[in-house]
C-alpha positions in Angstrom: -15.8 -9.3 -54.7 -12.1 -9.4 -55.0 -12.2 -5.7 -54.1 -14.3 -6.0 -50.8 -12.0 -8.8 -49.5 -8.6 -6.7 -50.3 -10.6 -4.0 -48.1 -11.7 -6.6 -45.3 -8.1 -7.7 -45.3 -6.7 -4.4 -44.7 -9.0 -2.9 -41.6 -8.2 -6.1 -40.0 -4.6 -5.8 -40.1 -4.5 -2.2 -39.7 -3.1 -1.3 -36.1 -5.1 -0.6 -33.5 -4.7 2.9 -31.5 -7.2 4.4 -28.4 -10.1 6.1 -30.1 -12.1 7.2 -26.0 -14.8 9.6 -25.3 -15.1 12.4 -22.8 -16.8 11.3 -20.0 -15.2 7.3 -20.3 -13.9 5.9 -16.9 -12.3 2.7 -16.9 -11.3 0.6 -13.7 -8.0 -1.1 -13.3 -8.3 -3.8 -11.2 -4.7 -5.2 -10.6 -3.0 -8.4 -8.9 0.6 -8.6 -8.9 2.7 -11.5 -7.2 6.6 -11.1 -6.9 8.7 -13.9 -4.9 12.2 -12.5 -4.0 14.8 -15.4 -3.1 18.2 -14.4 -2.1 20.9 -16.9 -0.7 22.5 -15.3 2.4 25.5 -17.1 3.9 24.7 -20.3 2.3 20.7 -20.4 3.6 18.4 -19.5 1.0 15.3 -16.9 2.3 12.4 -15.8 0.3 10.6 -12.6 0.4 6.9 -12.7 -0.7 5.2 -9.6 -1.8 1.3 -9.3 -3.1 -0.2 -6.1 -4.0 -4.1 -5.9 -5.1 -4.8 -2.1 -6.7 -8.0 -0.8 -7.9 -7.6 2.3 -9.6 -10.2 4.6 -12.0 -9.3 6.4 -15.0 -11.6 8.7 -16.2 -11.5 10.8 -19.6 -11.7 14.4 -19.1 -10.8 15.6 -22.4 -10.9 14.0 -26.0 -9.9 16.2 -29.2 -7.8 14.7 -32.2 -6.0 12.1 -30.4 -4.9 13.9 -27.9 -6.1 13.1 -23.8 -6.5 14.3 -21.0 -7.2 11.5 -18.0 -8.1 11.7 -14.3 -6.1 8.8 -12.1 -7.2 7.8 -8.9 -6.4 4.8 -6.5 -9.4 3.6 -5.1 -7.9 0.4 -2.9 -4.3 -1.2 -2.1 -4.0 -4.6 -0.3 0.0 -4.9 0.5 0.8 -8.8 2.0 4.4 -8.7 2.7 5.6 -12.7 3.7 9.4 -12.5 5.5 11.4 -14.6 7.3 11.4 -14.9 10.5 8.7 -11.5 10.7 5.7 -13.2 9.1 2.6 -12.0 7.2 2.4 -8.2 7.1 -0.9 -6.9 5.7 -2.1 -3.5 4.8 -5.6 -2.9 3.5 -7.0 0.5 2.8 -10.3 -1.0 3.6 -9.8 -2.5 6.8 -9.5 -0.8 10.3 -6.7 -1.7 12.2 -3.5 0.0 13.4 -1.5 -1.3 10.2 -4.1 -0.5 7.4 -3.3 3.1 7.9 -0.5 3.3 5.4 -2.7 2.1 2.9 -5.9 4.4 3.5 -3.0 6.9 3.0 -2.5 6.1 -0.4 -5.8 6.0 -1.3 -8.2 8.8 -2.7 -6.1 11.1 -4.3 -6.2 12.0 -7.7 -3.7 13.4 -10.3 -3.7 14.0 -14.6 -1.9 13.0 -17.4 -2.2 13.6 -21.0 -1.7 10.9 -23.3 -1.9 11.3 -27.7 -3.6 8.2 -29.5 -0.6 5.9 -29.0 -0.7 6.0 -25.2 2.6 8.0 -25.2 2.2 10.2 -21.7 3.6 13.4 -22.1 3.0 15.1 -18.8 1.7 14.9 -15.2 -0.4 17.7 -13.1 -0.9 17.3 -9.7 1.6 14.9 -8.3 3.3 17.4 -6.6 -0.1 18.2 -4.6 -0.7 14.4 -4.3 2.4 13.5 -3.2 1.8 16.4 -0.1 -1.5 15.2 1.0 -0.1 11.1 1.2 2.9 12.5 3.4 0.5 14.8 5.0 -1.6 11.4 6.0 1.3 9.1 6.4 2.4 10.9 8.9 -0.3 9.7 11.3 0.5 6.5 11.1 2.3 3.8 12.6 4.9 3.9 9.8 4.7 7.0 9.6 6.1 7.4 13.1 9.1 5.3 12.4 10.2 7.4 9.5 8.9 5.5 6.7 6.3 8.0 5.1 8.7 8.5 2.2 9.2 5.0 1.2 5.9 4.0 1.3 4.6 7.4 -0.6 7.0 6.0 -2.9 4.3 3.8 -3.9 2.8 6.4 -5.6 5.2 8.6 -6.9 5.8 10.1 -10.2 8.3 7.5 -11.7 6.2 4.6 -10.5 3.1 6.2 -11.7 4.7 6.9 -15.1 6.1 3.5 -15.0 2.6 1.7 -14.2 0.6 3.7 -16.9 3.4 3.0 -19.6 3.0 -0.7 -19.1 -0.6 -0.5 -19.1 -0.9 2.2 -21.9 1.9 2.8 -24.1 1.5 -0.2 -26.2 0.9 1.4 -30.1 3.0 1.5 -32.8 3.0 5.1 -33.9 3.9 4.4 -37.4 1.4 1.6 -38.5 3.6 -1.3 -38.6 2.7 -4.6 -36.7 6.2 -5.2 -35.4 8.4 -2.5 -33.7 10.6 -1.9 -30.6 9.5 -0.2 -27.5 12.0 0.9 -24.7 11.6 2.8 -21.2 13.8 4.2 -18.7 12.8 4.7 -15.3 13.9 5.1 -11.9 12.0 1.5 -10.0 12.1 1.9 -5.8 15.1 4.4 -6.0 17.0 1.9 -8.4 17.5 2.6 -12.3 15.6 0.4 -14.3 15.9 -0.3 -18.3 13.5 -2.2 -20.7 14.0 -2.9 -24.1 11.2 -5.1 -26.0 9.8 -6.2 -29.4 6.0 -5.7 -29.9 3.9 -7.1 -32.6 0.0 -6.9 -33.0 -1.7 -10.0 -34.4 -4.3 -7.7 -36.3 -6.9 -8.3 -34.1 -7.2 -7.8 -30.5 -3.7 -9.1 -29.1 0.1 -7.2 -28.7 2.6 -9.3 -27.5 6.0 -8.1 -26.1 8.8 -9.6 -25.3 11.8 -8.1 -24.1 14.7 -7.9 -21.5 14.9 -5.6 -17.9 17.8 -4.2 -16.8 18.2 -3.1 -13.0 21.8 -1.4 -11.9 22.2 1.3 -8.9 23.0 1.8 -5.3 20.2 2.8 -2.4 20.4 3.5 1.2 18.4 0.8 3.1 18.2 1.4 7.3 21.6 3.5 7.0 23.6 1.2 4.3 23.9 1.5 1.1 23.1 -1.6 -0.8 24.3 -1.9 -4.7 21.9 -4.3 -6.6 23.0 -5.1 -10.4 20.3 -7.9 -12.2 18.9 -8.4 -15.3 16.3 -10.4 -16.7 13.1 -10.9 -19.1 9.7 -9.3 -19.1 6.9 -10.7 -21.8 3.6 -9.4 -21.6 0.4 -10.1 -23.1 -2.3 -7.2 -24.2 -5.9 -7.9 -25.0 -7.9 -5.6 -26.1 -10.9 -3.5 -26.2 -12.4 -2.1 -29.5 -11.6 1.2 -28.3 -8.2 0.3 -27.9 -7.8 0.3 -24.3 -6.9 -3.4 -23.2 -9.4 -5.3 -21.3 -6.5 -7.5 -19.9 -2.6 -7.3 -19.3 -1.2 -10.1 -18.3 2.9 -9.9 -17.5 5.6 -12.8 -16.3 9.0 -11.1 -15.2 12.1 -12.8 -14.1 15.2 -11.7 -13.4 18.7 -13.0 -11.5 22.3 -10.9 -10.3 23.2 -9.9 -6.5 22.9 -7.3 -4.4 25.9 -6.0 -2.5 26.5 -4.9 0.8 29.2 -3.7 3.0 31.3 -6.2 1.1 28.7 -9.3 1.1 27.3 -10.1 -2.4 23.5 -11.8 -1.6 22.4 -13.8 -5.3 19.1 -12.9 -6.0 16.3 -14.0 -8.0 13.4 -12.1 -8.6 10.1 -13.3 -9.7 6.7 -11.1 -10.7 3.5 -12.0 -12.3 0.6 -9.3 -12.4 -2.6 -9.7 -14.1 -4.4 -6.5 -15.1 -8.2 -6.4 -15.6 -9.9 -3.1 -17.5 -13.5 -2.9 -17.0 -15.7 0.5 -18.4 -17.8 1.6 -15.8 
């Protein structure tokens, strides 16, 4: 008796890692809210931002731990809420003038391989994706005005990267239930740092909780803006028995300025996104 309960304490602390099957496809059905607020001489203005995603990923290899997945973006919603502009919405299902930047975005596909962990180590086909979204931004109404890179932005290699690595890097790869994770990445042109502490409750929840770091210059309509905030991230992971989580669930705040042509504008930026992981 005291045997079997030793063993039934053990599988149910061990950490959890993907164990997925050729042929798998799992849909990612995101909702992310993010509030900007910035205080420009003295009058305080905020930006709203909601973007709805539905995305597949399908397995097309399995061996040892080792994976090769098929990404695709099946639908984008952009609401963009500013002042004194109004409610900007872009829909890849819907038909008018503005939805074409989102059916640009859309339908495309590209690879990654990922070990048992969720640690990406490369892309294929970005470079080919990243053509055909230009190609069909181009023939819109942004595209006209010269924004076909910024929006294909949406979909680049650093935000793809960035996107799977919250959703999939979440293992320990040494076995324990506590351990650090930290990413690098370049967020909408800017340099962006995480650092976090993970820990696995030894059963079907990782927590995380950590800091975010953002410090760089872009150009923005022909000036070059500085932006230098920082911030927490905590996200919650629930998870599927096959290690992929069923739910993601992340609160990010974070405060500085941006700079301009000698003006500093405080800022406070505020994001919530809920992830839901359904196998089709």
């Amino acid at each position: 008796m005291l045997a079997l309960m030793l063993v039934a304490s053990t599988a149910f602390g061990q950490i959890k890692s993907f164990n997925l099957k050729k042929g798998d496809v799992f849909v990612v059905e995101a909702v992310m809210d993010q509030d900007i607020e910035q205080n420009i001489m003295g009058q305080t203005q905020n930006i709203v931002q909601k973007i709805t995603t539905r995305e597949s990923l399908e397995v097309l290899e399995a061996n040892g731990g080792k994976y090769k997945l098929r990404g695709i973006t099946e639908m984008i919603n952009i609401e963009v809420t500013a002042p004194m502009q109004g409610t900007t919405v872009m829909n890849s299902e819907g038909e008018g003038e503005m939805d074409g930047p989102a059916k640009a975005l859309v339908g495309k596909e590209y690879f990654f391989y990922m070990n048992e962990y969720g640690v990406i180590d490369k892309f294929e086909g970005i470079d080919k994706m990243a053509a055909a979204i230009k190609e069909d931004m181009d023939k819109t109404v942004l595209g006209q005005m010269g924004q076909s890179e910024a929006m294909a932005s949406f979909l680049n290699e650093e935000t793809i990267r960035t996107t799977l690595g919250n959703l999939l890097s979440i293992y320990s790869t040494d076995g324990s239930k506590e351990w650090g994770y930290s990413n690098s990445a370049v967020v909408n042109n800017l340099p962006t740092e995480i650092s976090a502490t993970r820990s696995y409750d030894g059963n079907n929840t990782i927590m995380s909780k950590g800091t975010i770091s953002v410090k760089g210059t872009t150009t923005q309509m022909g000036m070059e803006v500085s932006t230098d905030m920082a911030g927490t991230i905590n996200t919650i992971y629930d998870l599927m028995d096959n290690g992929m989580p069923s739910k993601v669930q992340v609160q990010q705040t974070a405060e500085g300025k941006a700079s301009t042509q000698g003006i500093d504008i405080p800022m406070v930026i505020t994001v919530k996104s809920t992830s839901n992981v359904t196998k089709r």
